[in-house]
N, C-alpha and C positions, 0 to 999 in steps of 0.2 A: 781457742780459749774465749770463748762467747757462751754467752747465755746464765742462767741461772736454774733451780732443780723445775721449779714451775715452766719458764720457757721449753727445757727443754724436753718436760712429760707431754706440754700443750706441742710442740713440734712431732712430738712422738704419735699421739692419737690424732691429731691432722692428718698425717700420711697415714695412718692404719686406713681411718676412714674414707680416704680417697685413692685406694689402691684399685677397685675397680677390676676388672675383671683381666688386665694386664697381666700373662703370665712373666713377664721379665723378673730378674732377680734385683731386689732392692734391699739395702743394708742402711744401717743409720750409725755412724762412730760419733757418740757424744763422749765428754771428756770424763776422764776414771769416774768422780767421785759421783756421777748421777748414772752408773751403768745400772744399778742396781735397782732404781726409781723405775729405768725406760722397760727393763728387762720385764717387769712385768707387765709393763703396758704391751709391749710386744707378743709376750709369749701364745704359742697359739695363733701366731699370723704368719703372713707371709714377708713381714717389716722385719730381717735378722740386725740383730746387735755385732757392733764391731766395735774397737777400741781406736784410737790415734796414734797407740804407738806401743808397743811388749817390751820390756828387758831383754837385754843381750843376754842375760845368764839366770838359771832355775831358781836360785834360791839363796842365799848368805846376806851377808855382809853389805846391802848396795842400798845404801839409804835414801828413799824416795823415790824408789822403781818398783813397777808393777809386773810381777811373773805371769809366765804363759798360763800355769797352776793356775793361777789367782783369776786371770781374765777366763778360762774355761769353766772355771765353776759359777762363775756369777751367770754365765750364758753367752759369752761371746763366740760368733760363729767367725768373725774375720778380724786382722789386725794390720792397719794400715803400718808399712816399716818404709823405711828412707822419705817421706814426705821429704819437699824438695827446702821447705821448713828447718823441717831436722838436721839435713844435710846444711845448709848454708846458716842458722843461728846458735846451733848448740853441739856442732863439730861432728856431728855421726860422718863417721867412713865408710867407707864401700864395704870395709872387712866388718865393722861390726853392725852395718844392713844386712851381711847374710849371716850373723849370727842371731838379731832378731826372726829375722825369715826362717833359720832353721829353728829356733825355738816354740814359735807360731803351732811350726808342725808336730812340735811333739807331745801338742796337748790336742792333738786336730782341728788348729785352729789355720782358718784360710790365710795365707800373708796374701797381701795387696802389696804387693813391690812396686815403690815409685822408681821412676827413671828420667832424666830428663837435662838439659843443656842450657848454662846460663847463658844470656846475651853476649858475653865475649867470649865466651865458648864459641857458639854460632856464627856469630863475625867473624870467628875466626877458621869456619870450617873443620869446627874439629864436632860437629852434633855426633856422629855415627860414633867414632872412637869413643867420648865421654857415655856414650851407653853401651858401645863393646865393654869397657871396664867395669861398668854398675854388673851388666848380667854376668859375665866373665867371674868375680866376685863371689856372689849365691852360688855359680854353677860350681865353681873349684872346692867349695865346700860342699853343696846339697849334692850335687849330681844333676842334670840334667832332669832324671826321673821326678824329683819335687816340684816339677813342676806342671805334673798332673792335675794338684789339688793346688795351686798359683792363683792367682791375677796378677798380672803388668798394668798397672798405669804410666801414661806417659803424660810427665809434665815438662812442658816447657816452660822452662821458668821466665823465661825473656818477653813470655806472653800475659804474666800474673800482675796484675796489678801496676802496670808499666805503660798501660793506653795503647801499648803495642798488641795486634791480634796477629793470630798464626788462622792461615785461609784453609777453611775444609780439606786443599789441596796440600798443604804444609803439613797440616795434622798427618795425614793419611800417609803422605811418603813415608814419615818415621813410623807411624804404626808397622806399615808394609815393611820396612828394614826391619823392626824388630819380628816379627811375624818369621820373617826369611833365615832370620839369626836363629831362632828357635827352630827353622824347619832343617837348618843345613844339621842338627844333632839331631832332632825325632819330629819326621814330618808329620805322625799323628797325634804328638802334643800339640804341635802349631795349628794342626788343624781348628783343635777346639778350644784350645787357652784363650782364655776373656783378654780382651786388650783396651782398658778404657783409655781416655782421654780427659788430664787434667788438667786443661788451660783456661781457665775461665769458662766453661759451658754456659750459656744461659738460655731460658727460654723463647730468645728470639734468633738463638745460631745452634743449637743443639738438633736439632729437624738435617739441617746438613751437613753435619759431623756425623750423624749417627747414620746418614743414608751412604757415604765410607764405607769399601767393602772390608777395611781392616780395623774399623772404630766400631769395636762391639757395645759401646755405653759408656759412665762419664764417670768420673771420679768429680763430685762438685763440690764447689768451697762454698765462698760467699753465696749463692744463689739456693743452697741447699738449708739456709738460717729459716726459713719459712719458706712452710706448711705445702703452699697453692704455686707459690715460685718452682720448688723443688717436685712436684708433684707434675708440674707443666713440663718439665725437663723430659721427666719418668715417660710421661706418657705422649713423647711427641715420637719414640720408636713404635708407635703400635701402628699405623697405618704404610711402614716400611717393608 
């Protein structure tokens, strides 16, 4: 919840302009009411539009939620569901993340499933279980197959904002567990399913997160507000 319509066109034609010859895939989630400002600054690039967050349900009664419908038509190609946000300030469940995640799909729009272990989760040894039940969740609903058109991001939440960092080496293990969890039901989803990394990436630690054989790219927060910051991230996988 940053920025304003002008920041967020000027963040928009920033990254257009310094995409560069990077084939990676890059997405921009600004918040609802400026999708429809960026979408045209976007269109025609290779900058896709995402959203922050879908409705768990198509259409009724739900006052001050935005449908799958709604974000497909303005142009959105991805929709971030569980942000680790969501889940710990405004009570999203594991059951109704994979109702946003199935709804994503029905408008063919990408979910980016967050997943990830608070600080006393971890203390407490329980990281793997609390993301057994996040993916466990989507799969009992979706099926395993939706997750062809997926991304996973993994946030550790203990590493957000907390002065606390998780080492290339941290990161990677849980990527690699979730990678594994994915492969033990369809070892050619896991092959290629994107598995970013949403703990603070910045552009002076993202070069050795992304050199990780299991950190395909970054889910970025704070670092991703401007232009050269978030562009420095983008393109520190190209010499990898």
């Amino acid at each position: 919840m940053n920025g304003t319509r002008a920041s967020a066109e000027m963040l928009a034609k920033g990254i257009v302009s310094g995409l560069g010859s990077n084939p990676a895939a890059i997405a921009i989630c600004v918040p609802y009411i400026y999708l429809s400002s960026v979408a045209e600054i976007v269109k025609n690039t290779r900058l896709a539009l995402g959203a922050q967050n879908i409705a768990d349900k198509a259409s009724g009664a739900y006052t001050g939620e935005i449908s799958a419908a709604m974000l497909q038509e303005v142009g959105c190609k991805y929709a971030i569901v569980g942000h680790s946000e969501r889940r710990s300030y405004y009570g999203d469940t594991n059951e109704s993340v994979a109702e946003r995640f199935c709804q994503a799909q029905t408008q063919n729009i990408i979910p980016i499933l967050c997943v990830g272990e608070t600080l006393e989760q971890r203390e407490q040894n329980q990281t793997f279980a609390v993301i057994d039940a996040q993916l466990d969740a989507v799969i009992n609903v979706a099926g395993i197959a939706a997750f062809n058109t997926a991304v996973i991001a993994y946030e550790p939440v203990w590493a957000i904002g907390t002065g606390k960092t998780a080492t290339d080496e941290q990161a990677q293990e849980v990527h690699r567990y979730i990678r594994n969890y994915i492969a033990a039901k369809d070892q050619a989803i896991a092959d290629k399913i994107q598995l970013l990394y949403g703990g603070s990436a910045k552009p002076d630690n993202a070069k050795g997160l992304f050199a990780m054989p299991d950190i395909d790219g970054g889910l970025i927060g704070g670092a991703s507000l401007d232009a050269d910051s978030f562009l420095k991230i983008y393109h520190s996988s190209v010499s990898l």
